[in-house]
C-alpha positions in Angstrom: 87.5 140.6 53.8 84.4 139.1 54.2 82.8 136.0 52.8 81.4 136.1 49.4 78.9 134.1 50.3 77.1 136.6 52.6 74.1 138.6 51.6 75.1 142.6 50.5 74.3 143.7 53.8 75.5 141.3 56.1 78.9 142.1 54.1 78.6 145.7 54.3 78.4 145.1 58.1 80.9 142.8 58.4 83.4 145.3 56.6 82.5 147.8 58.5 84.0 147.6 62.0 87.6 147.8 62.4 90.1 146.1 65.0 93.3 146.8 65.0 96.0 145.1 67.7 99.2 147.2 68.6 100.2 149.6 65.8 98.2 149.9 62.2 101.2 149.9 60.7 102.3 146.8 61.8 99.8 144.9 59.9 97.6 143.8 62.7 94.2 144.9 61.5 91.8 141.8 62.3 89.5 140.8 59.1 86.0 140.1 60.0 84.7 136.9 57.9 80.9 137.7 59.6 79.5 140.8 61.1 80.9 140.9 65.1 78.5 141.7 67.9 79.1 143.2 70.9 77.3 141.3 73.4 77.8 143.0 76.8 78.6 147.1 77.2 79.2 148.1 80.8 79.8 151.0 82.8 79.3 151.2 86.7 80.2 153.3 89.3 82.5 153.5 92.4 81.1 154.2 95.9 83.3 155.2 99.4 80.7 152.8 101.6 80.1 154.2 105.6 78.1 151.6 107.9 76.0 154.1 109.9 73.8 152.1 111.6 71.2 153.2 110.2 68.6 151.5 107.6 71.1 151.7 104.4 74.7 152.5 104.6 75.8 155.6 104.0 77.8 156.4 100.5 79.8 159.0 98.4 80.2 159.2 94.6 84.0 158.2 94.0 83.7 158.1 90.3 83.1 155.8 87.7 84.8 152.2 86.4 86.3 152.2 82.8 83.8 151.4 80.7 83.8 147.6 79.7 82.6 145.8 76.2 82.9 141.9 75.3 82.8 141.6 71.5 82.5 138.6 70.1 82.9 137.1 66.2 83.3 134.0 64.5 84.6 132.0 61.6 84.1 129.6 59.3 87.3 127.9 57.4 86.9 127.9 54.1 88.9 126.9 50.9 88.5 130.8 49.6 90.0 133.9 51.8 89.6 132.3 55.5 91.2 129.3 54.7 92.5 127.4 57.7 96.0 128.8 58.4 94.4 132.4 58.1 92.7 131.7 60.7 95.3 129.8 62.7 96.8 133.4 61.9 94.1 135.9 63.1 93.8 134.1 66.5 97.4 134.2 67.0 97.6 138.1 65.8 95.3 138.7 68.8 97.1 136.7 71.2 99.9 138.5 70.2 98.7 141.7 72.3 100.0 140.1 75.4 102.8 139.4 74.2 104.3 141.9 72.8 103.2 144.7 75.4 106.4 144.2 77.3 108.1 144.3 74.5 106.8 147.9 73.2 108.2 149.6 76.2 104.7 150.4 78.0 107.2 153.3 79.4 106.8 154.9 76.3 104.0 153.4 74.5 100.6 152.2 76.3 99.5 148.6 74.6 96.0 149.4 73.4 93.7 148.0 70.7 91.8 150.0 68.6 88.1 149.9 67.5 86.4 151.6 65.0 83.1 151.9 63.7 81.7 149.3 65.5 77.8 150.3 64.5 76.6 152.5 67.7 78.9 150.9 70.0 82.1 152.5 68.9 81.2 155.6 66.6 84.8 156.6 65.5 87.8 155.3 66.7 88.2 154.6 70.5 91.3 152.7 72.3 91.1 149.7 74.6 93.0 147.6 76.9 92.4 143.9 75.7 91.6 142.5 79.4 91.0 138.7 78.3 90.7 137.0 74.8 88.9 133.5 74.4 88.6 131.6 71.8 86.3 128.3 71.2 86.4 126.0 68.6 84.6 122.9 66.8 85.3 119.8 66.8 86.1 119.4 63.4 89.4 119.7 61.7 90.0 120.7 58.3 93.1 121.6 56.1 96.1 119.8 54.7 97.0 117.0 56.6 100.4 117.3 55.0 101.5 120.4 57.4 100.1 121.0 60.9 100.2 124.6 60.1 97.5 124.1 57.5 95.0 122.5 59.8 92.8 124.5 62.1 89.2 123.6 63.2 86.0 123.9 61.3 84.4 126.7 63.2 86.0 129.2 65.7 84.3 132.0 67.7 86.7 134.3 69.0 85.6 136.5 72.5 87.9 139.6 73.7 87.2 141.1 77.1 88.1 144.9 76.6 87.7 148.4 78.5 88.1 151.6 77.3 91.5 153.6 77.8 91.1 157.3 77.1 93.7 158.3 80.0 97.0 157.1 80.9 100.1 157.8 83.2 103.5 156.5 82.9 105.0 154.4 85.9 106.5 157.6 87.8 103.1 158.9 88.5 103.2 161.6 85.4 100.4 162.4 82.6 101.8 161.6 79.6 98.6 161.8 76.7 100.4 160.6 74.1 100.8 157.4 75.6 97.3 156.8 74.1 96.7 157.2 70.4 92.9 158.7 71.1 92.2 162.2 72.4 91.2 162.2 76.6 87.8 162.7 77.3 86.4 166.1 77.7 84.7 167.3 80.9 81.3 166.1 79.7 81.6 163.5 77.3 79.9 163.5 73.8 76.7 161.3 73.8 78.9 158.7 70.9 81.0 157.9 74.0 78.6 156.2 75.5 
């Protein structure tokens, strides 16, 4: 739910995107109060490096890195929908990833968060690992100073760390697909993959 406040596309963009942590049917779809970015999209490859003596060193494709994306998006407390505790909430929703990984049985179920429609970054619905989460805040508090759980700062910019998980094999070395709730890759990728 985005704030009322915003322009009719800056809403429409901010309603867009999707991110969900764990399950959907947990709950644990993330509200976007402004439109998120994604500011950094990276995918690099992996050499085998041979020092020949020579004027460069020798090397051999070994295959790619998963790709990695830091998303960023921010909030604003408000005394409408993103009122303080909401957003105490949200940031603790997130957080909740690493904590309840273990707790899923990654046996059985791979801990992943889910992304879609995210403009031309994520076209569809892709799975990630959640690598790191940061989150900054303002100085200024706000809220009812009645109950600390009705106080959260001002402003608060949230920053995950992610990397895209199309494949994954269970601790004993199997392949087990539907450890990850997004079909594997094909042999040559669609262009919307990257």
């Amino acid at each position: 739910m985005p704030d009322t406040s915003l322009t009719d596309f800056d809403r429409r963009l901010a309603e867009m995107p999707r991110l969900t942590i764990g399950a959907a049917s947990a709950g644990n779809i993330i509200p976007f109060q402004f439109p998120p970015r994604v500011t950094a999209d990276v995918k690099s490859s992996k050499w085998d490096v041979q020092d020949v003596r020579s004027y460069e060193p020798l090397k051999w494709y070994a295959g790619s890195e998963a790709r990695a994306m830091t998303m960023e998006f921010e909030y604003i407390a408000t005394d409408s929908f993103f009122t303080p505790m909401v957003i105490g909430n949200i940031t603790k929703g997130i957080k909740e990833y690493f904590y309840t990984a273990d707790a899923e049985n990654v046996d059985t179920k791979y801990p992943t968060v889910t992304i879609s429609n995210l403009y031309g970054f994520v076209v569809g619905r892709a799975a990630f690992r959640l690598m790191n989460y940061s989150i900054s805040v303002g100085e200024t508090l706000v809220g009812d100073p009645s109950n600390a759980i009705n106080v959260w700062p001002l402003y608060t910019k949230i920053t995950l760390s992610l990397e895209l998980a199309t494949k994954a094999a269970p601790l004993d070395g199997g392949v087990d697909d539907a450890r990850v709730p997004v079909e594997p890759l094909p042999l040559k990728p669609e262009f919307d993959w990257w």
